[in-house]
N, C-alpha and C positions, 0 to 999 in steps of 0.2 A: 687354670687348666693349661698345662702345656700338651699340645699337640700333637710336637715334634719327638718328646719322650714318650708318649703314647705310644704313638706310632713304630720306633724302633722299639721298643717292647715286646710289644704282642708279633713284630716280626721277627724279634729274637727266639719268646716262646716256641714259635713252631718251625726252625731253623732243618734245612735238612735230617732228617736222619737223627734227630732230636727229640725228645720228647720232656711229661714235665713229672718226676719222682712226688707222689702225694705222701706226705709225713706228718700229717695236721691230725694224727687221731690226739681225741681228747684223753686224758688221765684214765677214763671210765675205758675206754676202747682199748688202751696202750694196758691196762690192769686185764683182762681177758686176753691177751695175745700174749703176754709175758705168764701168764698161769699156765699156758696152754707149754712153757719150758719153764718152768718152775723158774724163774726170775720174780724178786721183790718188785712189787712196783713203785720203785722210790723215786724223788726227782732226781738224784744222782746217778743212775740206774738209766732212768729215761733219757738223762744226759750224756751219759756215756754210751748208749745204743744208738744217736741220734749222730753225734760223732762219730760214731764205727762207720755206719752211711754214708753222711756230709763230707770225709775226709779220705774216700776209697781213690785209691789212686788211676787218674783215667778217667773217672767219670764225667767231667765234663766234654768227651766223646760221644755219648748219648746221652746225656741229659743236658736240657737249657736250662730247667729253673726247678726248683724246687718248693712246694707247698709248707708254711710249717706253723705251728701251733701258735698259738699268744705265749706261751712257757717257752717254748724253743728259741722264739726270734730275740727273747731278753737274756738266753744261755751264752756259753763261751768254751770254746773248747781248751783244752787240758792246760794248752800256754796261756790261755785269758784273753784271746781272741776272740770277740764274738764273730756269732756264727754268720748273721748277714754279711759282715764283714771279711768274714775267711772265703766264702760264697763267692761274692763281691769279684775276689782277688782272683778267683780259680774260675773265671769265666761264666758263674753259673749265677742265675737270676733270685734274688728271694722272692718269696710270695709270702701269704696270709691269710689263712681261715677266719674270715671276721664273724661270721652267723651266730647264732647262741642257741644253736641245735632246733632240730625238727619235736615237737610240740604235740597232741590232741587237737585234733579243731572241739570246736564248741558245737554242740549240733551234728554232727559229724561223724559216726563212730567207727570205727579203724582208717580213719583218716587224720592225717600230720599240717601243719604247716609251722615252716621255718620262722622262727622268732629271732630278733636281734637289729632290730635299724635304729631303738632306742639308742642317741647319741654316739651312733656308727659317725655323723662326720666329724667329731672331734675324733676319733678312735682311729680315724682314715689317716690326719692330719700325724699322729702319735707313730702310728705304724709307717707313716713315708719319712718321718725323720729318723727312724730306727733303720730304714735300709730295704722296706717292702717293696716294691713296686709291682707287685701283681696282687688282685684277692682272688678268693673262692667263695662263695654263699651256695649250701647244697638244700634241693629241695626232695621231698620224698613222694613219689607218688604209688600207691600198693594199687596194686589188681587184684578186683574181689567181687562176690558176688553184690552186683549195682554200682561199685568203684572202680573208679575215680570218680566221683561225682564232681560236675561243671564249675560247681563252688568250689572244690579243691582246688582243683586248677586253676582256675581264675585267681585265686589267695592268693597260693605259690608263685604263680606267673607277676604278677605286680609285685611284690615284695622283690623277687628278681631285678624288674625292671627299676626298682628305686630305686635298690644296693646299687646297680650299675651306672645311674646317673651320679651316686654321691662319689663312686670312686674315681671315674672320669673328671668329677669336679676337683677330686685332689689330686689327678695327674697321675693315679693309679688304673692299671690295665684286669675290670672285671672278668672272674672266668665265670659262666654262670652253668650251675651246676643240677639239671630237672634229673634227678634219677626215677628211673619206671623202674621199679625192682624186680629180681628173677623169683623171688620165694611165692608159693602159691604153684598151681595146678593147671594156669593157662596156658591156652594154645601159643603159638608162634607168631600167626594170626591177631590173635587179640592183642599182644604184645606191638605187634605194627601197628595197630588200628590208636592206642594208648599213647603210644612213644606221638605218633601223628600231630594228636588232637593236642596234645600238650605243649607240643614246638609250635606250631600253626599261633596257641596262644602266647607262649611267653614272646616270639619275636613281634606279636601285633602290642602287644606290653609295652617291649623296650622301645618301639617309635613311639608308642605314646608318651612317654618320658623325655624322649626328646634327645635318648642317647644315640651316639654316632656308632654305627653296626660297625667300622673299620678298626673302631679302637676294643671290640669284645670278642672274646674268646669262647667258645662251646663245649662245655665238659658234657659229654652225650653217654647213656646207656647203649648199649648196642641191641637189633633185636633179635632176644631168645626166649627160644620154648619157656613156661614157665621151669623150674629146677625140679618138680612135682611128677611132670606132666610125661606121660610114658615115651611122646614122640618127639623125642629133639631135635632139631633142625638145624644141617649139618652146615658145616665150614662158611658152602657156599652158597646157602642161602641167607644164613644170619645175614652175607656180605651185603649182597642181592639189596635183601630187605631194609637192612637199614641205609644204605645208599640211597634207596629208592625214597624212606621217610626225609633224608636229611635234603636230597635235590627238592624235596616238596615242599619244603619250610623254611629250609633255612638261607638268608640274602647272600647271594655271590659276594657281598662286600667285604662278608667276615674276612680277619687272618687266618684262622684256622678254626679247627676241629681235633679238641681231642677228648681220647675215649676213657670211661673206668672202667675196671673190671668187674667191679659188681659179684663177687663172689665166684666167679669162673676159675677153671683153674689155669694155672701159670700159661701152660701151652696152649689151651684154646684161645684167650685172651691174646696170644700170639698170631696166631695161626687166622683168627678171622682179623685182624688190623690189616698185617701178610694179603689176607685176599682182597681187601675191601681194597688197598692200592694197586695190587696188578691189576684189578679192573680199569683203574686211568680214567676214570669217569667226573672224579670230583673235582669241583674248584675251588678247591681251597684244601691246605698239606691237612692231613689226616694223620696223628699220632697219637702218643698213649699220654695218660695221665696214672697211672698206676700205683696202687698201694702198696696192700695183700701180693697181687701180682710181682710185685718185684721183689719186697722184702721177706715173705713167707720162707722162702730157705737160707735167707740169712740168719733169721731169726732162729729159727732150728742150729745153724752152724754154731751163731755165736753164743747162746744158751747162757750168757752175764758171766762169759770166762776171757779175761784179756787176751789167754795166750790162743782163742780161737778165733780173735779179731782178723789176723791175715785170711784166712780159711774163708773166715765169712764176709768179706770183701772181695774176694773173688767168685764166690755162687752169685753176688749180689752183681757183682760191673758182667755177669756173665749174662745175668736176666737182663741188664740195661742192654747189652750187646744185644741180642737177639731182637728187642724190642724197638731197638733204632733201624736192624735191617727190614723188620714188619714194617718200619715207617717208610723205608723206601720202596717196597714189594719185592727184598731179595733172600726175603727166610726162608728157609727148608725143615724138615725134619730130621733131614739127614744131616745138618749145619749142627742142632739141634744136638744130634747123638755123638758126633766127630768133637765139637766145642765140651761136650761134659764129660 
C-alpha cells in the first residue's frame, strides 16, 4: 500500500473546481441510451463514443478523473493509444468500475445487493497495472413500502467497506458509492431519514475494516422528494437537507464528496451542488461525479455521426463548465442561458 499515492489521488479527485466524468455504464446500460438515438450498440460504437468524450478539448478544466468500464480501460483511441494512457497525458485521472452489478437479496424482495469481491484483489492488482488508480463499487438501496430493511443495509454497507480495504491495499483510491434512489412516491423526509441511516452504517463498516477515512472518496445521492411524489423539494432545501445528513455521518477526514445525479435533470443536478457550496458549511470540497448529467446532450448531438463529434464536444465541455462552477458556488441560471 502506498500512502503517499493514495493520498495525492483522492486530493487530485476533488481538485478545485473539478469534478469526476462517470462513463462506467455497462454494455446493458450503454445499449438503452444509444437506442434512445438510434446508435448500434457495438463495441466499436462504444469505442468511438467513449473517445468523442475522453478527447473533448479543455476538459481536463473541469474534470480530474474519469470512471471507466473494464471494456473501456483495455480500448484505444483512433492512433492506438490507450485511453488510460491518453488520460494519463492530458492531466486527467483514470478510474474503474469494479462491482459485478446490484443483485436480488435472498429473503428480501425488492431489495439488491451488490455482488463482485469474488477475486476483486487480483482484479485490483490487473487494473492498477492498466493505469487505474481510483475504483467505484455502487450500492442500491430502493424506498418502499418497509424498505430498506436493516439487512439491506448492513449487506451493502460491509461489501462497501471490504471493496475499500482491498483497494487501499493495492494502492488504489475507493469511491464508495450507497445510492438511495429517487424512483418511488416518497416524501423528502423519508429520503433524509434513508440517506441517514445508510451513511451512519456504511462509515461504522469502513472503521470496521480497518480502512483509513483520508484515503476514501463519497459518491452520495443527494436528498429528494421521491420523482413520484407530488411535493418536490426545491433547490434549497434538497441543499439544507442533504448537508445536514452528510455533517451527520460522514468523518471530517474524508477528501471529498462527490455527488450522482441519480436521474435529475441536467440543471437541477446543477443548481442544488451551486447551492450546497454557497452554503460554505462543509468540510470537505463538494463536487460532481456525473453521468446522464453530463453526457445526455452529447449523446443526442453526436447521434454515431463523426462529422457531429465537434458539436457534441462542445454541449459536452459546456455541462463540465457549468458543473465545475457548481463546485465552486459560482453557477447561475443566467451563466446557464448566456453560455448556451
Amino acid at each position: 500500500m502506498d500512502s503517499k499515492l493514495l493520498t495525492q489521488t483522492a486530493r487530485a479527485m476533488v481538485a478545485p473546481g473539478k469534478g469526476l466524468l462517470a462513463a462506467d455504464e455497462s454494455a446493458g446500460t450503454c445499449k438503452k441510451r444509444f437506442d434512445s438515438v438510434n446508435v448500434e450498440c457495438t463495441e466499436e460504437n462504444r469505442r468511438a463514443y467513449r473517445e468523442m468524450l475522453l478527447t473533448t478539448p479543455g476538459l481536463a478544466q473541469h474534470v480530474s478523473g474519469v470512471i471507466l468500464f473494464d471494456e473501456t480501460l483495455r480500448q484505444k483511441t483512433r492512433e492506438g493509444q490507450p485511453f488510460a494512457e491518453f488520460l494519463n497525458r492530458n492531466g486527467i485521472i483514470p478510474g474503474i468500475k469494479v462491482d459485478a452489478g446490484a443483485q436480488d437479496m435472498a429473503l428480501r424482495p425488492g431489495e439488491k445487493v451488490t455482488e463482485g469481491l469474488d477475486g476483486l484483489r487480483k482484479r485490483l492488482d490487473e487494473y492498477f497495472k492498466l493505469g487505474a488508480r481510483f475504483a467505484k463499487w455502487r450500492a442500491v438501496i430502493t424506498i418502499g413500502k418497509d424498505i430498506p430493511s436493516s439487512g439491506c443495509i448492513e449487506a451493502n454497507a460491509h461489501a462497501l467497506a471490504r471493496y475499500s480495504a482491498l483497494c487501499q491495499e493495492a494502492s488504489i483510491v475507493p469511491i464508495v458509492e450507497p445510492e438511495v434512489l429517487l424512483d418511488g412516491d416518497h416524501s423528502v423526509e423519508r429520503c433524509h431519514e434513508v440517506t441517514e441511516r445508510t451513511l451512519q452504517e456504511l462509515f461504522a463498516q469502513v472503521a470496521a475494516q480497518g480502512c483509513a477515512p483520508e484515503h476514501v472518496i463519497l459518491k452520495a445521492s443527494m436528498v429528494v422528494s421521491g420523482k413520484e411524489n407530488a411535493r418536490q423539494a426545491s433547490v434549497q432545501e434538497v441543499a439544507e437537507r442533504t448537508l445536514k445528513v452528510l455533517l451527520r455521518t460522514v468523518p471530517a477526514a474524508l477528501p471529498g464528496v462527490v455527488f450522482l445525479s441519480g436521474g435529475q435533470t441536467d440543471e437541477n443536478a446543477t443548481a442544488h451542488l451551486d447551492a450546497m457550496n454557497r452554503a460554505g458549511t462543509a468540510p470537505w470540497p463538494l463536487t460532481f461525479s456525473y453521468s446522464r448529467a453530463l453526457q445526455a446532450i452529447a449523446l443526442k448531438t453526436w447521434r454515431g455521426n463523426a462529422a457531429n463529434v465537434p458539436a457534441a464536444q462542445s454541449a459536452f465541455l459546456h455541462r463540465a463548465r457549468m458543473n465545475g462552477l457548481a463546485a465552486r458556488g459560482q453557477w447561475s441560471a443566467e451563466q446557464e442561458k448566456k453560455a448556451a
